[in-house]
N, C-alpha and C positions, 0 to 999 in steps of 0.2 A: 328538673328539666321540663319545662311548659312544651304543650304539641304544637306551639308555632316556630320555635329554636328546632324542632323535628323537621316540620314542614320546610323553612328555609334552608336548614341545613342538607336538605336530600335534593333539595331544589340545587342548590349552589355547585352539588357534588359534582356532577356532569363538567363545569365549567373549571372550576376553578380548584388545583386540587391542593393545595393546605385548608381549606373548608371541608374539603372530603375525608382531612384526618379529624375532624373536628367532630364529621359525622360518625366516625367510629368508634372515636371515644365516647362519645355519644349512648350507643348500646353497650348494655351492662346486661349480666347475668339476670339483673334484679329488675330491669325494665325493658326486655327483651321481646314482651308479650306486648306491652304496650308502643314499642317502637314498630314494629311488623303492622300491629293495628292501622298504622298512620303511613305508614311506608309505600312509597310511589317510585316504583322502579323508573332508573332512569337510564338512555340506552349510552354505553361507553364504545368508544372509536373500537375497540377488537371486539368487540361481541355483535354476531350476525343480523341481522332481521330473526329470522328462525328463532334463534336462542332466545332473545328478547321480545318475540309475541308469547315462547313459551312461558317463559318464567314469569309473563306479567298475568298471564291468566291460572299458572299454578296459586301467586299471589292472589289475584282478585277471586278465586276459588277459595281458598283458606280462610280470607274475610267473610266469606259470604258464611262459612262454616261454624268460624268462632262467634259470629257476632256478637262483637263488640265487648266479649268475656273474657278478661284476661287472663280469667284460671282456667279459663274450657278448652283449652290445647292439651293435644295427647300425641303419640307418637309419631300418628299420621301427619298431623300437622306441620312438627318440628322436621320430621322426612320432607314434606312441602316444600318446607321454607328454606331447608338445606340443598334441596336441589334446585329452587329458584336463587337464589345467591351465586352456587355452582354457574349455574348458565351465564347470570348478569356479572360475574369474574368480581363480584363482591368483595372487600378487604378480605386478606387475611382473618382479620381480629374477627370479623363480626361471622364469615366461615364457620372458623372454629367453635365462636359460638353458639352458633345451630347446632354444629356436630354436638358441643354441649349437651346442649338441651336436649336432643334428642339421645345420645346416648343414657343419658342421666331420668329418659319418661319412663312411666309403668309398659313395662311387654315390650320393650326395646328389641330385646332379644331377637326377639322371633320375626321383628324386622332383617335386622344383620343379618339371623341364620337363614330365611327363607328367599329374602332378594339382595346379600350380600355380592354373591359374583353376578350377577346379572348387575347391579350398578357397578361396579368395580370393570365392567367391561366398557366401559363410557368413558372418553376421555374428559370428560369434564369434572368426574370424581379422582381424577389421577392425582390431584395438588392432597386429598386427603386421603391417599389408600395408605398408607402408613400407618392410622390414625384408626381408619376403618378395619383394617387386616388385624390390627390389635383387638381392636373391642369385638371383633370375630371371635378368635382366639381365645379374651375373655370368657365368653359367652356358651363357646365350647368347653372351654375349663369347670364352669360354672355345674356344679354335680350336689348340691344344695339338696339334701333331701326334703322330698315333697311330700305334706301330709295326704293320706291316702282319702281317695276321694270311694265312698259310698254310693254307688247306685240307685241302692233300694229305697235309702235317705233321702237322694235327691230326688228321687221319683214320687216320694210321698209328701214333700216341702210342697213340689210345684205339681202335683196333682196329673203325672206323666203316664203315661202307658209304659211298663218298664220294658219290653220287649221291643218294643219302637228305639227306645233310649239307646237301651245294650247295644241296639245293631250300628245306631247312628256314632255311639262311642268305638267302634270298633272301625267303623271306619275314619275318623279321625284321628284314631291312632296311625292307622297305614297313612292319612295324608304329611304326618309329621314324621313319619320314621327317619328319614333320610334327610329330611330337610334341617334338622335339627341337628346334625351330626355330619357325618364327614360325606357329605352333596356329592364333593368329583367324585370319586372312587363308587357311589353308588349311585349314579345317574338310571342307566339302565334297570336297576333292582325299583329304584322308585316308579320307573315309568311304566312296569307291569303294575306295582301296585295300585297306580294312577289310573288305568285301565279297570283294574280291578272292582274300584272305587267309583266309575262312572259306569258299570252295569250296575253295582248294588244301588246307587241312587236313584237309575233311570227305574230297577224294581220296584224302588220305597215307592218312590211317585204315580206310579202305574196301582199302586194299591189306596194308595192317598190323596192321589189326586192336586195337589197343591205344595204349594214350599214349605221344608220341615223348619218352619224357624221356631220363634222364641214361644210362639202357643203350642207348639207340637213335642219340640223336645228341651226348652227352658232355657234359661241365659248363656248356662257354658257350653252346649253346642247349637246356638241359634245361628252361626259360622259355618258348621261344617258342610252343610249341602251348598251353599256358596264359593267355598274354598275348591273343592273339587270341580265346582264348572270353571269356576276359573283358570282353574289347573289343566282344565281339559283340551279342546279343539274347538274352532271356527265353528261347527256343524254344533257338537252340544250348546257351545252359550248361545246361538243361535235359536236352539231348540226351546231352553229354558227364560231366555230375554222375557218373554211375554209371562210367565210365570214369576218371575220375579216383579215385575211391573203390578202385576197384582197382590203380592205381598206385599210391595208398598203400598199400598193404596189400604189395603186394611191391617198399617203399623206395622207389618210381623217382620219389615225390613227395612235397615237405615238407608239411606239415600250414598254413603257410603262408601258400602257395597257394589249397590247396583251402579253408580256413576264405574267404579272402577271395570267391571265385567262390560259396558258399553264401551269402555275406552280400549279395554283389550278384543272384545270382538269388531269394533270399527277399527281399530289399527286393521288386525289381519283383513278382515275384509272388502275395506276400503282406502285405506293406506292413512288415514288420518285418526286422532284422539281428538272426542269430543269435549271434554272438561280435564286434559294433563293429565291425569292423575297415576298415568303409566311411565315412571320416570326413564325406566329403561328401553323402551321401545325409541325406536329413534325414526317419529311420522313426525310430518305435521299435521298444527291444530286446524281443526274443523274454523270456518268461518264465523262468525258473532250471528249469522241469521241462520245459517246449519244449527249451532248449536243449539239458540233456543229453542227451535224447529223441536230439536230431537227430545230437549228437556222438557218444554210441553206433551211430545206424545206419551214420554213416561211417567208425566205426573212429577217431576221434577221443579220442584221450585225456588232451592237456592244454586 
């Protein structure tokens, strides 16, 4: 399939629909990455304004991200793409396809288990809760023994402070306790430890001075001081926005991250998301001159 048989073909879709089965058939498991690459959403008679500013800038976000890589999609992406479909009421075929792929990425999981019912409460994931409540379920079922992870080891690979390590793995554990496991029934139990976990951080920091990322405590928790502000309130990501701005600026955090923590502290504090990337929050998006605005002061460049 040439990318101008793509082009016309997503062109035609809007108008004319035996061309728009042509577009479906079109995506395949096997060039999935490559058709999304090229992909220009196009706005259909029941999908809102709303829906279709969001989903075209989840899209034009994605691109900006993979560029131009057809193997450089990972969860977050295929989640992307899956919720930009959702919105534009995308075929069946090419849906499921997302759901596909993304169920099918590395660390799937932990997608499903940590913002499973937070998308599942959106009625635009309603045509796949079946689908999703399954690979849930999966996910839960999934008890795979994990080969045991070494501290002392990993402290001496990447040349870590083990004490810094220990504590930031301990809190880590408390951010996934619950989330990983059965969420409703322990909502409450999580949200103390959520609590928990944003005093021990606001300590690390207080003694550290800076973001514990990947120079401070190495690749497999260069996350977890992230995760908890995100996990947190308005007032913390508020607190730490400017410190993570400075991680990015000296690498020690992906652009990522920090897009999603702006998207969830401007939802709450302003009623809008600057770059989508908070699929369940239900604002709208920030203007094209807001947004640059905002990706300029943070050093944001894709």
């Amino acid at each position: 399939m040439t990318k101008r048989c793509i082009q016309i073909s997503f062109f035609l879709s809007g108008f004319i629909i035996v061309n728009s089965l042509c577009a479906q058939s079109d995506m395949t498991a096997t060039n999935f990455e490559e058709v999304v690459m090229n992909y220009e959403p196009k706005q259909r008679q029941n999908v809102s304004d709303k829906d279709f500013n969001f989903a075209s800038m989840v899209i034009r976000e994605t691109k900006l991200v993979v560029r131009g890589d057809e193997e450089g999609f990972n969860r977050a992406d295929y989640m992307n793409v899956l919720t930009a479909f959702l919105a534009l009421k995308e075929s069946k075929e090419n849906i499921d396809l997302a759901f596909a792929k993304l169920s099918n990425s590395d660390g799937s999981c932990e997608y499903f288990l940590s913002f499973g019912d937070e998308l599942l409460a959106k009625e635009s994931f309603q045509t796949i809760r079946k689908s999703f409540e399954a690979k849930i379920a999966e996910c839960k079922r999934d008890d795979t023994p994990k080969a045991s992870f070494e501290l002392d080891n990993y402290c001496l690979e990447y040349k870590l402070d083990s004490k810094l390590v220990m504590l930031i793995s301990e809190v880590d554990t408390k951010d996934k306790l619950y989330r990983k496991g059965d969420f409703d029934n322990h909502k409450d139990d999580q949200r103390l430890l959520d609590m928990e976990n944003q005093r021990n951080i606001d300590s690390l920091f207080a003694v550290h001075e800076k973001y514990l990322g990947k120079s401070m405590v190495g690749p497999k928790f260069e996350s977890v001081m992230w995760a908890v502000i995100q996990h947190s309130n308005e007032a913390m990501m508020k607190k730490y926005l400017p410190v993570m701005k400075e991680s990015l600026a000296r690498g020690d955090m992906g652009e990522a991250m920090l897009k999603m923590t702006i998207d969830r502290y401007y939802a709450l504090a302003h009623g809008y998301q600057v770059f989508g990337s908070q699929a369940g929050m239900n604002v709208d998006l920030a203007t094209v001159e807001k947004r640059n605005e905002i990706a300029r002061f943070y050093g944001i460049k894709n």
